[in-house]
C-alpha positions in Angstrom: -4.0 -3.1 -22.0 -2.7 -5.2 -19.6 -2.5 -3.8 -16.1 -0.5 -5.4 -12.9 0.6 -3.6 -9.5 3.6 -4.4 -8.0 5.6 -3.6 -4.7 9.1 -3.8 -4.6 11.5 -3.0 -1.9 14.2 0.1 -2.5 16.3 2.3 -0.8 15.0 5.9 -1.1 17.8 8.7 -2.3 17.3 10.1 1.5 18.8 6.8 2.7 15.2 5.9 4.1 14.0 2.0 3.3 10.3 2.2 1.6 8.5 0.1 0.0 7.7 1.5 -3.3 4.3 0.8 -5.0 3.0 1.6 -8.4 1.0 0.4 -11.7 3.0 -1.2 -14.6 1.1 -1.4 -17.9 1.9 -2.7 -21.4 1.0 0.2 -23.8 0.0 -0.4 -27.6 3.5 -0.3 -28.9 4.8 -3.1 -26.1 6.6 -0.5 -23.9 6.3 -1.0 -19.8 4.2 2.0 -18.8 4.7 2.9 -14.9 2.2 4.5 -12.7 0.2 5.6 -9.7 3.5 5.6 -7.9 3.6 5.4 -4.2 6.5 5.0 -1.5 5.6 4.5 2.1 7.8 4.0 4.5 8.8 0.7 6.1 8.8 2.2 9.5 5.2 3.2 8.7 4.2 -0.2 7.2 5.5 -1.9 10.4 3.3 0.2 12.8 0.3 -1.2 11.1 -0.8 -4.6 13.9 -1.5 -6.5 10.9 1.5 -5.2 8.8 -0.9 -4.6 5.7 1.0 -4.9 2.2 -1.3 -2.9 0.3 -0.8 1.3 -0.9 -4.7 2.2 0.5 -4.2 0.6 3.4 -2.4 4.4 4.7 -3.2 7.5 5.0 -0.6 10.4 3.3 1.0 10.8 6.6 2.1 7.0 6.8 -0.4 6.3 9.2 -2.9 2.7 8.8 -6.0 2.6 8.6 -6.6 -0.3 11.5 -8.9 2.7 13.0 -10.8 3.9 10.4 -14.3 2.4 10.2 -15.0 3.3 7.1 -12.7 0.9 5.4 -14.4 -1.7 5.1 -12.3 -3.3 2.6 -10.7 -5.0 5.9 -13.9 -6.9 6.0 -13.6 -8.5 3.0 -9.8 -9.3 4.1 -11.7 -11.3 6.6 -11.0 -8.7 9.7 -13.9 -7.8 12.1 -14.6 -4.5 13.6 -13.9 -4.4 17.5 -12.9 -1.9 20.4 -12.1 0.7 18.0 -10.5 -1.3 15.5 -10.3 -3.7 12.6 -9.0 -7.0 14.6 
């Protein structure tokens, strides 16, 4: 089954803007499967220094993970840990 994650950009019923993040798969019959859906909110997303376009990347309260240590999928993104932070 083919698999993709996509963002997209909507306007939540509550008049907030979000950016809205989920899983699209083809299932066996051809039909567009959606999943492992996600809003944040823009306001959020833009509080991160690196504005970060990736779900993971916050915590449930909308909060980044710049601070936390133990992501150290920031390394890979080519960021280095430093005064309390991935810089």
């Amino acid at each position: 089954m083919e698999q993709r994650v996509v963002a997209e950009v909507c306007v939540a019923v509550a008049g907030r803007i979000v950016t809205r993040f989920s899983t699209l798969e083809i299932d066996p019959n051809g039909k567009l499967v959606e999943s492992n859906v996600r809003e944040i909110k823009q306001s959020d997303m833009m509080k991160c220094p690196h504005f970060i376009m990736v779900a993971e990347h916050y915590r449930d309260d909308g909060s980044c993970r710049c601070n936390d240590r133990s992501h150290t999928v920031m390394q890979k993104w080519g960021y280095h840990w430093k005064n309390g932070g991935w810089k």
